[in-house]
C-alpha positions in Angstrom: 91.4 45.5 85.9 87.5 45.1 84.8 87.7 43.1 81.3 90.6 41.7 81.2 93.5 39.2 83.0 95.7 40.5 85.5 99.4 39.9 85.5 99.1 37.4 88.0 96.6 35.7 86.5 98.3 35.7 82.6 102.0 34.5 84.6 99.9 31.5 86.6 97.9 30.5 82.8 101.7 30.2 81.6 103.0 27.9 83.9 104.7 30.6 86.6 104.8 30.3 90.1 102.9 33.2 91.9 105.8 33.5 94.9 105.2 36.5 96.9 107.9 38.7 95.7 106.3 38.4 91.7 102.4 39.0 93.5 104.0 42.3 95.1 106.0 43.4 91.7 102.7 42.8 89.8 100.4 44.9 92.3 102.7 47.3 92.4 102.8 48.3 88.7 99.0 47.2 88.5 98.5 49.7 91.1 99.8 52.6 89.2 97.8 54.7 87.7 101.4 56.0 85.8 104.8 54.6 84.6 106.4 53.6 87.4 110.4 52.7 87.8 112.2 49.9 89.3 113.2 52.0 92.3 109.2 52.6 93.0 107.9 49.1 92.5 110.7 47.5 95.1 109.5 50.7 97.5 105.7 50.0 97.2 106.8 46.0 97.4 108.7 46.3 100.5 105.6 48.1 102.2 103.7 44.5 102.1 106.9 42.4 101.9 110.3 44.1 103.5 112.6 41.3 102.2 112.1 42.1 98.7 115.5 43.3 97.0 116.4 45.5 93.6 117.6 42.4 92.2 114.3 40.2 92.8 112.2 43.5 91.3 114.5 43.7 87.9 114.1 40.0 87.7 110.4 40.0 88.0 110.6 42.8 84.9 112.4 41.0 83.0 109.9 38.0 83.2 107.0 40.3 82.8 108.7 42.2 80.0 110.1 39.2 78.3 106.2 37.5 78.6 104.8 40.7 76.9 103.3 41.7 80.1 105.0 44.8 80.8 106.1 47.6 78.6 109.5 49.2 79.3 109.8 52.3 78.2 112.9 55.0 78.4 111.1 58.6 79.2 114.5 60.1 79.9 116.5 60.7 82.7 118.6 57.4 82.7 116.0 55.1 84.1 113.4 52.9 82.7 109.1 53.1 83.3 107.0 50.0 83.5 103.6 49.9 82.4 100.9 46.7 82.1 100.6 46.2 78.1 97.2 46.3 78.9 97.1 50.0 79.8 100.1 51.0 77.3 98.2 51.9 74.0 99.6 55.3 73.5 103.1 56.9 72.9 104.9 59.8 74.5 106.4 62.9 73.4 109.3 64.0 75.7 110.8 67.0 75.3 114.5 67.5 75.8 114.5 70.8 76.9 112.2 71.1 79.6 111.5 67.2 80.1 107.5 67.5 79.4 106.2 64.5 78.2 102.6 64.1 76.5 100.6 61.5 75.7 99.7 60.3 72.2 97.3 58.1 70.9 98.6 54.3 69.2 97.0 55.6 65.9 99.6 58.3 64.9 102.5 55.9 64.4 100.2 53.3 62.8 101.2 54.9 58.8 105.4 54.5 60.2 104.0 50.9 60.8 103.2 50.4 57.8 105.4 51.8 55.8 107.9 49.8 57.3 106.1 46.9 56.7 105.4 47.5 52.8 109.2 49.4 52.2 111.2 47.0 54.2 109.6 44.0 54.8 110.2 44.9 58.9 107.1 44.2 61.0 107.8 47.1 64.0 107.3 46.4 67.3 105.7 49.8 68.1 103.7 48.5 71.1 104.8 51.7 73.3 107.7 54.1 72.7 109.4 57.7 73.5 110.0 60.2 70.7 112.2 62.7 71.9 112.4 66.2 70.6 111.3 69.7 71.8 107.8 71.0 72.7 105.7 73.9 71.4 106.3 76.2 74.5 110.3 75.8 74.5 110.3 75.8 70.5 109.3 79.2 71.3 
């Protein structure tokens, strides 16, 4: 977290109460070096705090998310990944096929930005996203 505000930190500056169920959500998606899914941050949680419950974690997320804290991003599979906005400049490619997903840098979706901006007037929200499709290897 060297150089900027941890989630803790940004939720106390906006007037949140840091109870011990939030502190445990934030540390455990601050403590990922990954995405990481509801399921995970309520199992990383109750290692520090046993009484914590699914529905404390998703409300916690939704704060965090709604707050612009959080990214929540669908990799596949039926479940959703959190990530800090602080770490999440970059995109993903996941392939359908063999469920592969790589990295890619902010940048490339920067000219769809704009073009949406200068076509249609839209301002895109293109903080951190999944573009599904199918990878070089199963392509074939």
């Amino acid at each position: 977290m060297k150089g900027r505000k941890g989630l803790l930190e940004m939720l106390r500056e906006r007037g949140y109460r840091l109870t011990p169920q939030r502190m445990m959500v934030a540390e455990a998606i601050e403590g990922s070096d990954d995405h990481i899914s509801a399921e995970e941050i309520c199992a990383k949680a109750r290692a520090k705090y046993p009484y914590i419950n699914m529905s404390t974690v998703y409300r916690t997320l939704e704060l965090l998310t709604e707050q612009g804290l959080v990214t929540e991003t669908d990799l596949g599979g039926g479940r959703l990944l959190y990530h800090p906005t602080g770490k999440a400049h970059h995109h993903h490619l996941v392939c359908r096929k063999c469920g592969q997903v790589t990295d890619i840098d902010a940048s490339v979706l920067q000219h769809l930005r704009n073009e949406l901006s200068v076509k249609y007037g839209f301002d895109a929200d293109l903080a951190h996203m999944a573009v599904f499709g199918t990878c070089q290897n199963c392509e074939g």
